[in-house]
C-alpha positions in Angstrom: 2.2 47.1 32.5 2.6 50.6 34.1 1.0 53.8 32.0 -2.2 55.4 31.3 -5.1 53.1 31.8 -6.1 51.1 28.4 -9.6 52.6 26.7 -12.6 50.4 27.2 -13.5 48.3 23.7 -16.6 49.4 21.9 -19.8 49.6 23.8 -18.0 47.8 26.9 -18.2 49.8 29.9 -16.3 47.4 32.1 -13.8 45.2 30.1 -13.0 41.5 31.3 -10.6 39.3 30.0 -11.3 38.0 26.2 -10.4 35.1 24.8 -9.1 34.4 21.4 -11.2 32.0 19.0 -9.2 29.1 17.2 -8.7 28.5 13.8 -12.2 26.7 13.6 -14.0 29.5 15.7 -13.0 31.9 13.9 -13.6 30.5 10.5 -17.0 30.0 11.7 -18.0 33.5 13.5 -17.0 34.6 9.3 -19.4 32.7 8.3 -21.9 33.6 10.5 -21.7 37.3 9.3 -21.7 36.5 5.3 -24.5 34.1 6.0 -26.2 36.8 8.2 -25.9 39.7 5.8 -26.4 37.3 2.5 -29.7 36.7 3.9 -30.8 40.0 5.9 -28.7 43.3 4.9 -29.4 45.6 1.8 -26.0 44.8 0.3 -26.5 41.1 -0.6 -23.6 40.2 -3.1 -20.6 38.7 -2.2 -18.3 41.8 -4.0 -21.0 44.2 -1.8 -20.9 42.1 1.7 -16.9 42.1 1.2 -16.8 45.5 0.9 -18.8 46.3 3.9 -17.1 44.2 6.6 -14.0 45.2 5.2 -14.5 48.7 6.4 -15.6 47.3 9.9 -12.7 45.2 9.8 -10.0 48.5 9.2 -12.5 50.2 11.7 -12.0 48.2 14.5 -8.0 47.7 13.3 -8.2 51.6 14.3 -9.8 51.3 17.6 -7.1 48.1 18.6 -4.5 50.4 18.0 -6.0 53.1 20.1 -6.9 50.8 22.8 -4.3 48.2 22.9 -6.8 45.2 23.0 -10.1 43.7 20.7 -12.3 46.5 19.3 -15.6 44.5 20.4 -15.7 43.6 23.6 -19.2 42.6 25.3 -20.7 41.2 28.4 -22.8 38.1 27.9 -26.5 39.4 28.1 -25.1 42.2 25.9 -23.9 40.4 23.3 -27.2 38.3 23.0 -29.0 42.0 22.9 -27.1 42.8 19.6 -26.8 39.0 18.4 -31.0 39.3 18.6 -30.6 43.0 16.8 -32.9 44.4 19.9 -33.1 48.2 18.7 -32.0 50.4 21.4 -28.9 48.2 22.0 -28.2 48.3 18.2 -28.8 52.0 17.9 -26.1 52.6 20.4 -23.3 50.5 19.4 -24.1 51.3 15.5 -23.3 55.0 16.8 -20.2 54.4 18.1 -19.1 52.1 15.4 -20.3 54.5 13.2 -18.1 57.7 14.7 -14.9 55.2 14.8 -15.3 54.5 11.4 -15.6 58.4 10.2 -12.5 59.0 12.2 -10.7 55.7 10.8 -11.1 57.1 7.3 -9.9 60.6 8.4 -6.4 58.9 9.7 -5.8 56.1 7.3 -7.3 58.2 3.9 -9.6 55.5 3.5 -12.3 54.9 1.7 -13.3 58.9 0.9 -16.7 59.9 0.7 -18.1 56.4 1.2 -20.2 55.7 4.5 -20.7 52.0 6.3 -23.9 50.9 4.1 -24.8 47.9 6.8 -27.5 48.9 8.7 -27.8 49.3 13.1 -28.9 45.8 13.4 -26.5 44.4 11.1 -23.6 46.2 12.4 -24.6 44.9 15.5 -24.8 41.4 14.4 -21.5 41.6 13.1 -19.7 43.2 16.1 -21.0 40.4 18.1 -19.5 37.9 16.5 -16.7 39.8 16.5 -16.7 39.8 20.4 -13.3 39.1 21.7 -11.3 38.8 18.3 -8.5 40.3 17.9 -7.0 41.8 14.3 -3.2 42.5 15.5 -0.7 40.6 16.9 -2.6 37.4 16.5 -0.7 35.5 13.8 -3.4 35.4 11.9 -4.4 37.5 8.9 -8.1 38.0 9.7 -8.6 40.1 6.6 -7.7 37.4 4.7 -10.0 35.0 6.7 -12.7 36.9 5.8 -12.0 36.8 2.1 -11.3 33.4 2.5 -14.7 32.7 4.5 -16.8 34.7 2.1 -15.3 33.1 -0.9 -15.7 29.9 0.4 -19.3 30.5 1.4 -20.2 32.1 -1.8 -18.6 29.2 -3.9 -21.3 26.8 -2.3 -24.0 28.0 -3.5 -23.1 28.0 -6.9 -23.4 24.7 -8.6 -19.9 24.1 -10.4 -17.9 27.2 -9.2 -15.2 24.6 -7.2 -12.8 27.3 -5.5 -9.2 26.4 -5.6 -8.2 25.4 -1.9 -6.1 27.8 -0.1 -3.4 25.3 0.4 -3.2 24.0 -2.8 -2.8 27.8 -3.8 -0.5 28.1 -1.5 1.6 25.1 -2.3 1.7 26.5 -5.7 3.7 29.7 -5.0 6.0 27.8 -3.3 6.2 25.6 -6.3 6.7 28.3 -8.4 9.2 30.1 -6.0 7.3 33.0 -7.1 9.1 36.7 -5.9 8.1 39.9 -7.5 11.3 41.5 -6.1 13.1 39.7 -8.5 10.7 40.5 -11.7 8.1 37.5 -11.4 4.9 38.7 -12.5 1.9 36.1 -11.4 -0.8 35.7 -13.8 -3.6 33.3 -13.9 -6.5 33.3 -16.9 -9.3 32.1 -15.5 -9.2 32.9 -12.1 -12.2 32.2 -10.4 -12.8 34.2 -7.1 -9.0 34.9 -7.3 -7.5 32.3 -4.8 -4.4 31.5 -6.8 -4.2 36.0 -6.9 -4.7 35.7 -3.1 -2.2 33.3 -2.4 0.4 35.4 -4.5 -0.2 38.5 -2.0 0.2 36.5 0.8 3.6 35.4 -0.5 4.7 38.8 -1.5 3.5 39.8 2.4 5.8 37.3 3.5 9.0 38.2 1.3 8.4 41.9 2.5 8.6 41.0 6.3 11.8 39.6 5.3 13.4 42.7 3.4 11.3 45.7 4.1 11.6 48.3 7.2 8.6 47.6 9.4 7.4 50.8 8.7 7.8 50.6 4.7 6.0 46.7 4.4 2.2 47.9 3.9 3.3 50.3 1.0 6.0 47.8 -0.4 3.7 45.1 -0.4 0.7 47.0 -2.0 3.5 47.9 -4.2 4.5 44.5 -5.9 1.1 43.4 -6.0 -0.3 45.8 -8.0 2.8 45.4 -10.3 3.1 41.6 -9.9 -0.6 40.1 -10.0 -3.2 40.2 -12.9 -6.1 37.7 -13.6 -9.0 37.5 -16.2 -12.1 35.7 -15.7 -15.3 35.3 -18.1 -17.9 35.2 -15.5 -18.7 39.0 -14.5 -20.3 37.2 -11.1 -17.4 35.5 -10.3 -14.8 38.0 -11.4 -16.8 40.3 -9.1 -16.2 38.3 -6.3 -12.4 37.8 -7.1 -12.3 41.8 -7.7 -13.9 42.5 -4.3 -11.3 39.8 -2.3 -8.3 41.8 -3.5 -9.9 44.9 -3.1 -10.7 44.0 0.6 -6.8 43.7 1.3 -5.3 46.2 -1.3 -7.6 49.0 -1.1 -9.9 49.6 -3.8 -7.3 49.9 -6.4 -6.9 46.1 -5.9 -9.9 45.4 -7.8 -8.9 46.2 -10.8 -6.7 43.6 -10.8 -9.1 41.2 -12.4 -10.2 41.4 -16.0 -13.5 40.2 -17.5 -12.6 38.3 -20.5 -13.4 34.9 -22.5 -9.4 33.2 -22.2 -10.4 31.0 -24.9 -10.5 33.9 -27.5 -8.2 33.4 -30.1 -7.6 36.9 -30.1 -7.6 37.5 -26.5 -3.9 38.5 -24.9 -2.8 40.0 -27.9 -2.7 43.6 -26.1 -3.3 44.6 -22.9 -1.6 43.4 -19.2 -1.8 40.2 -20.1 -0.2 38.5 -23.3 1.0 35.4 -24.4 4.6 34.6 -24.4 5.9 37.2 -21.8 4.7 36.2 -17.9 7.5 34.6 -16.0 4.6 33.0 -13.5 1.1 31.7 -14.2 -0.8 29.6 -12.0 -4.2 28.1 -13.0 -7.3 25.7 -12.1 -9.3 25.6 -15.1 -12.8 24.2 -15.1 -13.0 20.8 -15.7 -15.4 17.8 -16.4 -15.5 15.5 -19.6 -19.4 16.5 -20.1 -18.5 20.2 -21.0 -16.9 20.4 -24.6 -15.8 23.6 -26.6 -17.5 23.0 -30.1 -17.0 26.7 -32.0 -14.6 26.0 -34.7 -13.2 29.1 -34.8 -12.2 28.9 -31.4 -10.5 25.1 -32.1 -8.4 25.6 -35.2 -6.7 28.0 -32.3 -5.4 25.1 -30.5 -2.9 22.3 -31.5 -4.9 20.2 -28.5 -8.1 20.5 -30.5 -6.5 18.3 -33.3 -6.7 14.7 -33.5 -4.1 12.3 -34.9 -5.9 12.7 -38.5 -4.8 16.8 -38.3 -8.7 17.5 -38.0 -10.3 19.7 -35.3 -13.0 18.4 -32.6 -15.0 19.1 -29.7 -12.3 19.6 -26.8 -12.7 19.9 -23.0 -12.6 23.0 -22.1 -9.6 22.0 -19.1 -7.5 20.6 -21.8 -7.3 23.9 -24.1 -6.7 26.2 -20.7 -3.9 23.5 -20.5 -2.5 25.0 -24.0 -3.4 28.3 -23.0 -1.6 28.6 -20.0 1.9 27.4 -21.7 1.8 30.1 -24.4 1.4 32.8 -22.0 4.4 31.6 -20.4 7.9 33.5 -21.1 9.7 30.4 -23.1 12.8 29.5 -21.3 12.0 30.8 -17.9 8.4 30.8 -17.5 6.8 28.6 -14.7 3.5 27.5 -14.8 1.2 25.8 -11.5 -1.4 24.4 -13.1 -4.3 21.8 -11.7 -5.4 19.5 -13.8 -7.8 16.5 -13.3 -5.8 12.9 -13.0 -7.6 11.8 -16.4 -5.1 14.0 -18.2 -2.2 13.0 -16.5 -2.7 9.2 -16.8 -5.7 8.1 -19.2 -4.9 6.2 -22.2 -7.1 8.9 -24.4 -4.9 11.9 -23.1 -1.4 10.1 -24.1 -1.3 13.2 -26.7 -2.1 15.2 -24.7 0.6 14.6 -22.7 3.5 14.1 -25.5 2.1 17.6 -26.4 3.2 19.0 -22.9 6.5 17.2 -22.6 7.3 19.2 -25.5 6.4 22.2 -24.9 7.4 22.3 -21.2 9.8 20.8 -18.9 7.8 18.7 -16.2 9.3 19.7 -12.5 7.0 18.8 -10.0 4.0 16.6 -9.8 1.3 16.7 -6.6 -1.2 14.0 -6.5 -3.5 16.1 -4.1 -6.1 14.4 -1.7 -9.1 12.5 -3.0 -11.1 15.0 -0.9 -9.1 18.0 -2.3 -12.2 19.9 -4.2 -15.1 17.8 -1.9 -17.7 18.5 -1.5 -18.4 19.8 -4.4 -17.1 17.6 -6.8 -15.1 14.0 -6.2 -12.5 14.3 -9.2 -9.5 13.7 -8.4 -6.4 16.0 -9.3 -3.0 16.8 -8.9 -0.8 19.9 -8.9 1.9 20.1 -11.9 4.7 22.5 -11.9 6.0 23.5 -15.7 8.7 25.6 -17.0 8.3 26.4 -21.2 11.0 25.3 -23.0 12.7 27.9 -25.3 12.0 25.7 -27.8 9.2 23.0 -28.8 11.0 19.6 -29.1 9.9 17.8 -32.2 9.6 14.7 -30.1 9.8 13.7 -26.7 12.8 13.7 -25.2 13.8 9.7 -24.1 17.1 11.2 -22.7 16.4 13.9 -21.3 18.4 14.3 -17.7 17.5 16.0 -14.5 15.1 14.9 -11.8 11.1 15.4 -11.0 10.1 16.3 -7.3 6.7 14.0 -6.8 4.8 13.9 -4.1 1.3 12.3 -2.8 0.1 14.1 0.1 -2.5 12.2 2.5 -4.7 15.2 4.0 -5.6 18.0 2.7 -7.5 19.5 5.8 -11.3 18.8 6.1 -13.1 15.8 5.0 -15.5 14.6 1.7 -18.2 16.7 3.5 -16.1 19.9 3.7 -16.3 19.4 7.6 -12.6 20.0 9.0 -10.4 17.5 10.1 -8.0 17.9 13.1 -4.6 16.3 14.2 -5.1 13.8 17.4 -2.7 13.5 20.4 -1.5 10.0 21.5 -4.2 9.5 23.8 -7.2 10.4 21.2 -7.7 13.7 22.2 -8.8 16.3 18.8 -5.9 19.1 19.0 -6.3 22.1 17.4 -4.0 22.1 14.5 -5.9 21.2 11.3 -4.8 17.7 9.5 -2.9 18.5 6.7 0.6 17.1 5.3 0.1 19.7 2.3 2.5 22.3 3.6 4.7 19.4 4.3 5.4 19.1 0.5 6.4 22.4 -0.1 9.0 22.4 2.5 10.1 18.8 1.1 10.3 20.4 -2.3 12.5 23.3 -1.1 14.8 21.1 0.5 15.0 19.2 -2.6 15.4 22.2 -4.8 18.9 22.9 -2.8 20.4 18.9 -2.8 18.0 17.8 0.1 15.9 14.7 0.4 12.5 15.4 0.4 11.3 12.2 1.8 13.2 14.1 5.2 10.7 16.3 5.3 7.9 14.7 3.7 8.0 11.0 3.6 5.3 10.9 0.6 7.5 13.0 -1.5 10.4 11.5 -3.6 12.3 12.1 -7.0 12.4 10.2 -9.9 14.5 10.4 -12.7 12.8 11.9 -16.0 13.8 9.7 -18.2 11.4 7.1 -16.2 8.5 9.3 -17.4 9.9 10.2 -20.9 10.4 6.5 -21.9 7.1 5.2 -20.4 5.2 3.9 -23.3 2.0 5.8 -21.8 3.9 8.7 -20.4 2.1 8.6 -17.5 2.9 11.8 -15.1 0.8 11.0 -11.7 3.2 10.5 -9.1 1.7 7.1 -7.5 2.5 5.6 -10.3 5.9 6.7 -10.6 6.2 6.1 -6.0 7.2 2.2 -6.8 10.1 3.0 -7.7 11.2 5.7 -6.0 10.3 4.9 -2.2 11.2 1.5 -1.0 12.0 0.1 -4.5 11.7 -3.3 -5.7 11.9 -6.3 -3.3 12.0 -8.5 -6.4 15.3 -6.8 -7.8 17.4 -9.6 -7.1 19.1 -12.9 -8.7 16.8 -15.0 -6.5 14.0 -13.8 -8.9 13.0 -13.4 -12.6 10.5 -11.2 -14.1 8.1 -12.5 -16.4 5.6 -10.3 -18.2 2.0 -11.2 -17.4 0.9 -11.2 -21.0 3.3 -13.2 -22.5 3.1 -15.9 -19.8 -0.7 -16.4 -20.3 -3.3 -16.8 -23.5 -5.2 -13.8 -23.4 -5.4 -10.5 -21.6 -9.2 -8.9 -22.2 -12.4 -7.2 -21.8 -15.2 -7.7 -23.9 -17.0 -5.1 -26.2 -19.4 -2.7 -24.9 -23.1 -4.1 -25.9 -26.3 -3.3 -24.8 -27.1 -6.4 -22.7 -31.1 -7.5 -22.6 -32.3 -8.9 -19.5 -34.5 -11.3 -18.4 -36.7 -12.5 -15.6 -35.5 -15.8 -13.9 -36.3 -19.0 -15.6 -35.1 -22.2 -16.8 -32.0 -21.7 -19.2 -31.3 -18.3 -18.2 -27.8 -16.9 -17.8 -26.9 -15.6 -14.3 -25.2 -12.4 -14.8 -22.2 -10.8 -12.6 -21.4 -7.6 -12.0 -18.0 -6.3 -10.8 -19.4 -6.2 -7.2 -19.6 -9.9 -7.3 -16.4 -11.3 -8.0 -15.2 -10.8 -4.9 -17.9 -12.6 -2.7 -17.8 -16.2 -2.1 -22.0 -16.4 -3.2 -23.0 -13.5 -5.7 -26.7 -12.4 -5.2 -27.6 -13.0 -8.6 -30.0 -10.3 -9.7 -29.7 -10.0 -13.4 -30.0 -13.1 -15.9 -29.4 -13.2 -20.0 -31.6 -15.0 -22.2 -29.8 -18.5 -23.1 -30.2 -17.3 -26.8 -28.8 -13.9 -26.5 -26.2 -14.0 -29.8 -23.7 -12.0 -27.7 -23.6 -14.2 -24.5 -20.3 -16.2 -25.4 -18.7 -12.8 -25.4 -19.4 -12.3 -21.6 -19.5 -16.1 -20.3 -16.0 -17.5 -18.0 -14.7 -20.5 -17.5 -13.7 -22.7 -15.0 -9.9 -21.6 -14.1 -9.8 -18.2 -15.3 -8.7 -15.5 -13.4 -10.8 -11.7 -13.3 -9.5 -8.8 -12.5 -12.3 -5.6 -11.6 -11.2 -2.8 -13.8 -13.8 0.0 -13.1 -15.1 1.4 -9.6 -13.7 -0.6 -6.6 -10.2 -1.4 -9.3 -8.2 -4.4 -9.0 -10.2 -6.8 -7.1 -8.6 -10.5 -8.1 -10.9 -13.8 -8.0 -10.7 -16.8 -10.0 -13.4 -18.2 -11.5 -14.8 -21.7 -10.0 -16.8 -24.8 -11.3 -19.7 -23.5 -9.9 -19.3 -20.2 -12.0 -18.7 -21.9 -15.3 -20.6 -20.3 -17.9 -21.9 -17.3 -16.2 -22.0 -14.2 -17.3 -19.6 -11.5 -16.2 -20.0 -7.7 -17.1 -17.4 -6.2 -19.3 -16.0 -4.1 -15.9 -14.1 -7.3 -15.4 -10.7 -8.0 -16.8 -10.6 -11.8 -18.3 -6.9 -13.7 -17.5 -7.0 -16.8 -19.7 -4.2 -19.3 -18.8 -2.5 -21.0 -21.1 -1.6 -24.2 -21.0 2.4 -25.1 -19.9 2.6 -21.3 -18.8 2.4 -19.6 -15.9 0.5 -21.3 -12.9 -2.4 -19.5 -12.3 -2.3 -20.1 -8.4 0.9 -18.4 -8.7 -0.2 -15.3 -10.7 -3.3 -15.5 -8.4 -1.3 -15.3 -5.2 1.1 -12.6 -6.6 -1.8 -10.2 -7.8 -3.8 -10.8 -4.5 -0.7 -9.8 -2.1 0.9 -6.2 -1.3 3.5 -6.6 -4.2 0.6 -7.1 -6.6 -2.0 -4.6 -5.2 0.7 -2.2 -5.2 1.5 -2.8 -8.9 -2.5 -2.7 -10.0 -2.8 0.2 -8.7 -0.2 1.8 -10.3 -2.3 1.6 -13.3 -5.1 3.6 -12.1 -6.4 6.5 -14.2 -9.4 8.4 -14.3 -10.3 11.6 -12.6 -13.9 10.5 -11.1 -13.9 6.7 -11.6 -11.1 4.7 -11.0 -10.3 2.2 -14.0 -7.3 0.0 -15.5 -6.8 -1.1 -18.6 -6.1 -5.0 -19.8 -3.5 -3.4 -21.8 -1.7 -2.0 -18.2 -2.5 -5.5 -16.4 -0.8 -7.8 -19.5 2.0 -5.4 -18.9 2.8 -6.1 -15.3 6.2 -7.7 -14.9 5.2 -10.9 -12.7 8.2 -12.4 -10.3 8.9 -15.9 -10.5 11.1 -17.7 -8.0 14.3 -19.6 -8.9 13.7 -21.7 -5.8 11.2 -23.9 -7.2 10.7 -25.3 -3.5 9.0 -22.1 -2.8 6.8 -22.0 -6.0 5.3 -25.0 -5.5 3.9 -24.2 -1.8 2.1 -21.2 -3.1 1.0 -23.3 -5.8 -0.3 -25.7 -3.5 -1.7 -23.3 -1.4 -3.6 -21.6 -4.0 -5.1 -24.8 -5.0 -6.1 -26.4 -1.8 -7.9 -23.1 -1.4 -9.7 -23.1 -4.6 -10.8 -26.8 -3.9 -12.2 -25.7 -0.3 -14.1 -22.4 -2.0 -15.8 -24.6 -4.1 -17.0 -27.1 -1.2 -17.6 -24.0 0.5 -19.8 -22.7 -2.5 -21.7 -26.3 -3.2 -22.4 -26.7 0.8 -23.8 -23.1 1.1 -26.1 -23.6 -1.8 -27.6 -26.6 -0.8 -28.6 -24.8 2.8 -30.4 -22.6 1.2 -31.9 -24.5 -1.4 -33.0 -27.0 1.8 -34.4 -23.9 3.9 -35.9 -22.8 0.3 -37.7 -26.0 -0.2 -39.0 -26.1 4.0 -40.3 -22.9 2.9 -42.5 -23.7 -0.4 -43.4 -27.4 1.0 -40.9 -29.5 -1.0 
């Protein structure tokens, strides 16, 4: 382009041609620098390093826009020079960043009277991995990276501080439909390191592309945040580290965005920015796990969760009363809440109340069964994303009629594997591409084409609607969206006259699992019990490990018999065997579902082959709760509705399938044993 030749970049003489990192590259030159200065530099907290590369981020934002390319620009052996903090190389870019700096804060009426704390060899290190990157006209937000980066980074090494994912946040505002311009507010009570605040400015920067003047966006957008966004967090640690993200991309006004506070407090939100009963938009991930319980009974008799069916008060987790919490600080009638919750309290037979509770407090809009890998590494529970409007009214009961739809979706991908490494998109021939696997943003867009008369499996095929009355008049009230998919995508193959539905427990004896008992074991010998574990039931030989005493008074409560069928419930869920002659009388652990056949019912090669085919699968694991170990009740599996054909013809070939099967497993079995008893007996001299 014709005109006055550009500047050189920083301490580049001779400028060549810079390349711009990926997604990945990036992401990983941040880290680089947090991990760097963490480690080496006088300012080692995360609100302190944020701080610091902030200012060299605006710095070399200044010297782009004076030189129309990337601020650090270095030649090869140059760049190693400062990467190895060699000092006269250090000295002399740290000078020059220095004076850049001093005149950035004259222009932009930055950061007055405060000087760039990072020493020359850190400022070095920093600038070269900054080498080519480029903060405008990129697409990217690199401010926000960083924050992102240094988050992230700081997150890991703090045992049990698991950082919302930044799409997840983001898929929540979209949820939400959140927009300041027309009065949202966006609040969130136990914010963490502030990613659901984050996410909220990052929608409010995309509204005010949309409506501002160019000229008018930075103002407008630092505008509605600082009117818009408030948070409160308990740990001064993490709130520090929430307080310096914002401040990094507001300025430092932005950091007192985030109060320290205990959200629990019964009197807590009675005055102040934050109360209960007036936001219009909250969005939450509370801290969760079953081993951390809330035992002050002042704090309890606060909550209507903390009661249990007798009216008295008892130890809660603390993810269920943040549940509560978050409702009343909702607007009632219009206030939308975002909320992550652990798949335990949207499915679990123990949580039922807690569910009836929320269906009648709020009106349930959108469910996201997020990725199994969602909050990995750090933690393995599994969640999903729930979108809530109060009513403007508590309903005395649940609703059974209540009309309308639910947006659900189950997303596959969330990004980066159960290690934390990412995961990328591959081309037809294999090759990695650099877009990042995720279907997450998928469901948003499925959900706003929903939200105006669109069908969201269009956009997304994982996401569907259901009607609410299909939650509302479950008996469990189950919310989690795979269980509620059956129905909704593909329906029921079975639907038709050719077919009757039979339910599983009325068409056998007995549906059950038996108590929980401390089991004594003993060392092999003659009368002992051979016991099975879950693991086994599925193999054609078990390697028996554990045996029961023959006398043990409680072993009739754990023995099978012949003809049986067993179902895993626990672990590795729904796993279907029978039991054969050669495993009459064992021992089974109580992880195992007993189906006892009774006699003139159903055919148990026919229940057999419909629970071990996709129909059956499919319906097992609809019953799947638990947010860290999969399980299924015998109440769920006597409740499945089992097809039967009206063609008999058909019946009795599966029948006779099944049963010509069993016959050859237990030939099978009796063969293999006696090879290895023969190869046993070579061995000891018999």
């Amino acid at each position: 382009m014709p005109g006055r030749p550009r500047k050189p970049s920083l301490g580049e003489a001779s400028p060549r041609a810079a390349g711009r990192p990926d997604a990945a590259g990036l992401d990983s030159r941040l880290g680089r620098v947090y991990d760097h200065l963490y480690a080496n530099a006088s300012v080692r907290t995360p609100a302190a390093i944020a701080a610091e590369v902030g200012k060299l981020l605006r710095t070399a934002a200044f010297a782009e826009r004076e030189r129309g390319g990337p601020a650090f620009r270095f030649e090869p052996a140059r760049r190693r020079a400062l990467a190895r903090g060699e000092p006269a190389a250090s000295r002399a870019l740290a000078a020059e960043v220095r004076a850049r700096y001093r005149a950035m804060r004259r222009a932009w009426r930055l950061y007055p009277g405060e000087a760039l704390r990072l020493t020359d060899k850190d400022l070095a290190f920093s600038c070269a991995e900054l080498d080519g990157v480029a903060l405008a006209g990129s697409g990217r937000d690199v401010f926000g990276d960083a924050v992102e980066v240094f988050r992230t980074s700081w997150a890991k090494r703090h045992s049990g501080q698991f950082f919302t994912d930044g799409r997840v946040a983001r898929l929540a505002m979209a949820l939400l439909g959140f927009d300041p311009r027309r009065g949202d507010d966006l609040v969130d009570v136990c914010c963490g390191t502030g990613g659901f605040l984050l996410a909220g400015l990052d929608r409010i920067r995309e509204l005010v592309a949309i409506s501002a003047p160019e000229g008018r966006r930075e103002a407008e957008t630092t505008r509605l945040a600082m009117r818009a966004l408030r948070g409160q967090e308990v740990d001064p640690e993490i709130r520090g580290v929430a307080s310096a993200s914002l401040a990094g991309r507001l300025g430092a006004r932005g950091a007192g965005l985030v109060l320290r506070g205990d959200s629990l407090d019964p009197l807590a939100f009675r005055r102040g920015p934050l109360r209960e009963g007036r936001h219009r938009c909250a969005a939450s991930n509370p801290p969760f796990g079953a081993k951390t319980t809330v035992k002050d009974p002042d704090v309890l008799r606060y909550y209507d969760l903390a009661r249990g069916a007798n009216g008295r008060t008892g130890p809660r987790s603390p993810d269920v009363l943040l549940l509560e919490r978050n409702v009343r600080m909702l607007a009632p009638g219009e206030g939308r809440l975002a909320i992550v919750v652990p798949y335990q309290i949207l499915s679990g037979p123990q949580t039922r109340p807690v569910r009836d509770w929320l269906l009648r407090q709020a009106r349930l809009e959108a469910v996201v069964d997020l990725p199994a890998e969602t909050f990995q590494p750090h933690t393995g529970t599994k969640t999903a994303l729930l979108l809530l409007r109060r009513r403007p009214r508590p309903l005395g009961a649940v609703d059974r009629g209540e009309e309308g739809a639910i947006f659900m979706s189950v997303p596959r991908w969330i990004g980066h594997d159960r290690r934390g490494r990412p995961v990328f998109r591959r081309g037809p021939d294999g090759r990695r591409a650099g877009e990042v696997l995720s279907d997450v943003e998928d469901v948003g867009r499925a959900f706003e084409a929903w939200r105006h008369g669109g069908d969201p499996a269009a956009i997304h095929p994982e996401s569907f609607a259901v009607d609410a009355r299909e939650v509302t008049c479950d008996p469990d009230l189950r919310l989690n969206a795979r269980y509620h998919r059956r129905s909704a995508v593909g329906g029921d193959p079975f639907a038709t006259a050719a077919w009757r539905k039979v339910r599983l427990g009325d068409a056998v004896a007995r549906v059950f699992v038996p108590g929980r008992f401390k089991r004594a074991y003993v060392d092999p010998c003659a009368g002992a019990v051979p016991f099975l574990g879950g693991a086994d039931v599925g193999r054609l030989v078990p390697e028996i490990q554990k045996w029961l005493a023959e006398g043990d008074p409680r072993l009739d409560d754990l023995r099978v018999r012949e003809g049986w069928l067993l179902v895993t419930r626990s672990g590795t869920t729904g796993v279907v065997s029978s039991v054969p002659r050669a495993w009459d009388g064992l021992a089974v652990s109580e992880h195992v579902i007993r189906i006892v056949p009774r006699p003139g019912g159903m055919h148990p090669g026919w229940l057999q082959a419909f629970l071990r085919s996709g129909p059956g699968r499919r319906a097992l694991a609809r019953g799947v709760f638990g947010s860290v170990v999969d399980e299924i009740s015998p109440e769920f599996v006597a409740g499945l509705e089992v097809p039967v054909p009206e063609d008999r013809a058909l019946h009795d070939r599966v029948v006779s399938g099944v049963v010509r099967a069993e016959a050859a497993r237990q030939e099978a079995i009796a063969g293999l044993a006696a090879a290895v008893a023969a190869i046993e007996g070579a061995a000891e001299g018999r």
